[in-house]
Structure formats: structure tokens, C-alpha cells
N, C-alpha and C positions, 0 to 999 in steps of 0.2 A: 342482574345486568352489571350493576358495579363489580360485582365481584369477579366478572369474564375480564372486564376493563382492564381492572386493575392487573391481572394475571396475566395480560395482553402484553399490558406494558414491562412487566416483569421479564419476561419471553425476547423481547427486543432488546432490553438491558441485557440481559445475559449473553442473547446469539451477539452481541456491540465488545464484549469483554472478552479476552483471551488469556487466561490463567499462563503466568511466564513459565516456559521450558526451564529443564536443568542446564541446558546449553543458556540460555538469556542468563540467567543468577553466572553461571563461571565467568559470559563476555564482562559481565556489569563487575564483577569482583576483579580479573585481570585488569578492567580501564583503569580501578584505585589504585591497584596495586604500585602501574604504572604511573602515576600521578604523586605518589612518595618515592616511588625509585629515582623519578625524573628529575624532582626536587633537591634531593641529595640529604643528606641528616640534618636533622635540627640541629641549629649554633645558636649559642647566646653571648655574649660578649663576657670577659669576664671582666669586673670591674676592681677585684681582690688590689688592696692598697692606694687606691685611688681617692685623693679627696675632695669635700665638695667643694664648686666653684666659690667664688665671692666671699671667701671667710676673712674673719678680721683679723687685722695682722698687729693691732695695739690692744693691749690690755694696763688696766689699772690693778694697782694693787692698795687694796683700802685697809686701812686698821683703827678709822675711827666710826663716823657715822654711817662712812662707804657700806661698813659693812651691812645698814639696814638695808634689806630691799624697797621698802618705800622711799628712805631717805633715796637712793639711788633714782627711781624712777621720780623723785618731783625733778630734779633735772634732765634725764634722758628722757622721759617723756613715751616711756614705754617697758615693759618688763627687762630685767635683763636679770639673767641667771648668770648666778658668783660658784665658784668652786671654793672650799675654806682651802686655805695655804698657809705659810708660816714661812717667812724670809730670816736665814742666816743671820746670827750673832756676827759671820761677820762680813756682815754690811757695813758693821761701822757705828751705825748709832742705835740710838734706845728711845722707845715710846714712852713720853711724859706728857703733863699739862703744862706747856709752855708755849703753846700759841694764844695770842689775845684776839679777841672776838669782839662787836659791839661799840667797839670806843665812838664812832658816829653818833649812833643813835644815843648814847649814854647809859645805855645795858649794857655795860662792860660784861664778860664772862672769860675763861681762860679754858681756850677746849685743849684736845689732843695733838701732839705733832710730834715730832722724832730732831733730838740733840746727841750731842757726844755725849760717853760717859761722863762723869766727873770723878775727880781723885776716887780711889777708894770702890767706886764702883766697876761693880762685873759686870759687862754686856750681857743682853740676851738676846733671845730671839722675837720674833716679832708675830703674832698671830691677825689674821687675817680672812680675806675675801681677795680672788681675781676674776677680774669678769672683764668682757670685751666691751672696747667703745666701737659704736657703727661704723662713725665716720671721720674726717676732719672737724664737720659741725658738732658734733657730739663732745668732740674729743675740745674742742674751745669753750663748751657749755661750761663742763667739768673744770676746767681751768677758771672760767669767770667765779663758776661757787667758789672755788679754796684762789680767791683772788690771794691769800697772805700767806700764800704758797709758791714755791717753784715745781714743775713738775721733773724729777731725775728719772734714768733710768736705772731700774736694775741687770745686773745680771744673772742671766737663765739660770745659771748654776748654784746661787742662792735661795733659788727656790723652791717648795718643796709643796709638792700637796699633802693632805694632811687627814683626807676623807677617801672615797672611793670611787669618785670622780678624778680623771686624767687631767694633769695642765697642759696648755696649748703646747704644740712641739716645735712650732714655730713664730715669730714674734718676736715682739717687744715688750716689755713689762716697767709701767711706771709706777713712781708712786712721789706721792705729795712733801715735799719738807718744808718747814715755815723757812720765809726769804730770810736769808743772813746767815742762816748756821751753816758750819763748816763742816765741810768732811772730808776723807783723803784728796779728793780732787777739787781744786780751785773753785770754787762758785763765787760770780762778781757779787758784792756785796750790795743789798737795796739801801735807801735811804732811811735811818730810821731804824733799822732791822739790826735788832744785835746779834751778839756772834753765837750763843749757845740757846736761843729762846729766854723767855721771859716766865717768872712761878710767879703764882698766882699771889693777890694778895686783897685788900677788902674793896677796892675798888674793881678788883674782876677776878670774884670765887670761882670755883667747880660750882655748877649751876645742875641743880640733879635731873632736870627737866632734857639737859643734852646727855647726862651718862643715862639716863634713861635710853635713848633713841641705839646707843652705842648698845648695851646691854641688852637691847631685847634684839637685836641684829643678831649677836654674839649668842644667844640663847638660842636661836631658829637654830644654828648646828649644835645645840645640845650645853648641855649645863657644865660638862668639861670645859669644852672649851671657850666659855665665858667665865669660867673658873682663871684660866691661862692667861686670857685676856688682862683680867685685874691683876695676876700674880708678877706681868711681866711689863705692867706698866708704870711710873715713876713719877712721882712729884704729886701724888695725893695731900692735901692740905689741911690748913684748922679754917681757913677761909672756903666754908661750903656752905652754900646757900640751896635749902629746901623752895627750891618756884615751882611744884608741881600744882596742877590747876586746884586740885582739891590737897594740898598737903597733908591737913589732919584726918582726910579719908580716901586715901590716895588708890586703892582698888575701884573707886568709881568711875575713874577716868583714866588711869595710866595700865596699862595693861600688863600683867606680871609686873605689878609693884611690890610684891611681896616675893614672889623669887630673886626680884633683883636685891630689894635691901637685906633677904637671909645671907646673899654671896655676900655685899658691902660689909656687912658685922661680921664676916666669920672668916672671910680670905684677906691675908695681909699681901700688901702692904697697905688697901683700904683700910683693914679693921682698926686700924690704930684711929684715925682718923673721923671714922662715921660718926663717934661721939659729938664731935664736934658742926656737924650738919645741923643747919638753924633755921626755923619756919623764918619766913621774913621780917615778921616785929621784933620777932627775937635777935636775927641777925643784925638789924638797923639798930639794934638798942646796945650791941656788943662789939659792931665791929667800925660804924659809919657814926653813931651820935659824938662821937668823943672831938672824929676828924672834924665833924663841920662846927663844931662848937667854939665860937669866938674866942683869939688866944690874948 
């Protein structure tokens, strides 16, 4: 009896269905066909040389600690990708240690900053990092850190990228010089602020805790051009002070501490100099006991 049932219901399914004709398949084919004719071709916009909204129209150009990426993000406050670049000999002036750092607090140190040549000296060029700032707020952040800076501009045409990343094709391009020094064009003079930068001396050495920060930036694009970096920077000194956290074991804490001190000894115009790099008793006993010793 089930099996009649079942076979029943089959029978009603089937005489309920009607197998499409050849005529239904060409109506149902002609409706599509009609349904792209009616459409008309596919378009798609072409967007070829079009660029994206909202992009940033200021860029920094860093050649000291700028060039770390951390260093960079404890003030912007988010990632920001550098292109390495190298600005024109002639810009005008040369990367030395003659910016002072610290005198507040009484950590004096003498970091990096850009002066004229002096007598005798060839200009070079400047190697580096450009990267965009967001915004206004960004772009005042940056200014507050290099408070013992002006910020100039450069021009476009002095600049050159130097890797396989493009530099912006539009913009502004800044970069940092300590307040006071002169260059072809007028800059008012700060209070205080002398005219070519200040060299280092025992009260505010090269501190290797900051050529560190500089050097491992400069390394992230490759051991060249941290090579170039030292080769083309001025006023390395006998006033250098060893403050890294672990000095006499300095791979425990400073990261490529030893790639950096192989370039220090072996590229001039440091090499002359790194001899004279002093863990801190040593530096206090050679360079500070003499000064504070009652005359």
C-alpha cells in the first residue's frame, strides 16, 4: 500500500511539471540577450593619473634623529614612513655637532644641526629621511621638539631621492637649522643664538646614547648609507661621552651596538675621534675634575 501511495504521488508530480520547450529556452535566451543590448557596454571610469584626495602637502626633511622611525613617532604619535633623500651641497650649509641640547636640566650634550662651511672647508651634501607631517598640529608638535631650531624651507630642486621610493611631486619640504645661523638668505637672529653653531666642548660632549638613536635610523636603509651619514657630517670631537645604559656591555641594551661602533672606528671623519670616547668615570676624571677643582 505504501508503495501505490508513494507512486501516486509521483504520477501528480510529474502530470503538475512540464519539461521547457525549444521555443521557452530561445524566449528566455532572447529576454538576456535583450537585457545587455538595452544596457549598453560596460564602462568603468578611468582614473589613470589621478591622485588621492587628502594628501599632505608639508614634508620634513630629517638628518639627525628624524631619521629614526621611533624617534619620529614618540612625537607624531603614529607611524610615519620616510623615504631616504639627500639634499644639495648647495643648500648652502653642512651637517655638524653644533647644536646644544640639555643646558636646563644640566645634561648638557651637543647633538646635530647644519652651519656654513668654514674657511677651508668643501660643502657636501646632506643625507637623510622625508616624510609627511599630517597636519598643522603635527607640523607644531615637530617644531616644539627641535624648540633650538628654526624651521626653513627647502627647495624642490635640491632634493634628490636616493632609494626606490619616489619623492612627493608636490609640496613643501622643511628642514630644521639651529636659531642663529646664517645662510644665503636673511634669518632674524634669536637671543643667545650665535651665528655658525656652537662645537662641543666638556661641558656638552657627543653623547653616544643620541649617535646611537641617529645611527640605528640611518642603518634601517642599509649600512651605506650610515656609512655617508658619518662621512658627511663635521665637528666630531675629543669631548665624547660613553652614556649608554650598559656601556661596558653595550649589546645588552643598545641594539646594533656593535655595528655602529665598527662604522665609528673605521669611517672618518669619526675614526679619528672614537679613541677618545670615555665611559663616564673615565670622562669625569679627564675632562670635568680639573674644571670644578678649586682655583
Amino acid at each position: 500500500m505504501a508503495g501505490r501511495a508513494g507512486g501516486a504521488r509521483e504520477g501528480e508530480v510529474r502530470r503538475g511539471f512540464r519539461s521547457p520547450s525549444r521555443r521557452d529556452v530561445l524566449l528566455g535566451l532572447t529576454g538576456l540577450a535583450g537585457l545587455v543590448v538595452g544596457g549598453g557596454p560596460a564602462r568603468a571610469r578611468d582614473f589613470w593619473g589621478e591622485g588621492l584626495p587628502d594628501q599632505p602637502t608639508d614634508f620634513l626633511f630629517g638628518y639627525g634623529t628624524l631619521i629614526s622611525e621611533p624617534s619620529r613617532t614618540s612625537t607624531s604619535h603614529r607611524q610615519v614612513v620616510a623615504v631616504p633623500a639627500r639634499v644639495s651641497a648647495r643648500f648652502g650649509l653642512v651637517r655638524a655637532f653644533v647644536a646644544r641640547g640639555g643646558a636646563r636640566s644640566g645634561a648638557g650634550f651637543t647633538a646635530l644641526g647644519l652651519r656654513q662651511p668654514r674657511d677651508g672647508e668643501v660643502p657636501s651634501s646632506i643625507n637623510g629621511v622625508v616624510f609627511p607631517v599630517l597636519d598643522a598640529g603635527e607640523m607644531a608638535a615637530f617644531d616644539r621638539r627641535e624648540g633650538g631650531y628654526r624651521r626653513v624651507e627647502v627647495d624642490p630642486a635640491l632634493v634628490e631621492g636616493v632609494g626606490w621610493q619616489g619623492l612627493p611631486r608636490s609640496g613643501r619640504v622643511w628642514i630644521y637649522v639651529p636659531k642663529g645661523v646664517q645662510m644665503g638668505i636673511y634669518l632674524d637672529r634669536e637671543a643667545g643664538a650665535p651665528d655658525n653653531g656652537v662645537l662641543p666642548d666638556a661641558a656638552f660632549p657627543l653623547v653616544q646614547s643620541y649617535i646611537d638613536v641617529v645611527l640605528q635610523g640611518a642603518l634601517a636603509e642599509g649600512a651605506a648609507f650610515a656609512r655617508e651619514l658619518i662621512e658627511t657630517t663635521f665637528d666630531w670631537s675629543e669631548f665624547w661621552l660613553d652614556d649608554r645604559p650598559t656601556p661596558r656591555r653595550p649589546w645588552a641594551q643598545t641594539e646594533q651596538a656593535g655595528a655602529i661602533d665598527r662604522l665609528l672606528a673605521s669611517v672618518e671623519p669619526a675614526a679619528s675621534q672614537f679613541r677618545n670616547r670615555l665611559y663616564p668615570e673615565l670622562y669625569a676624571a679627564r675632562h670635568l675634575m680639573d674644571a670644578a677643582a678649586p682655583r
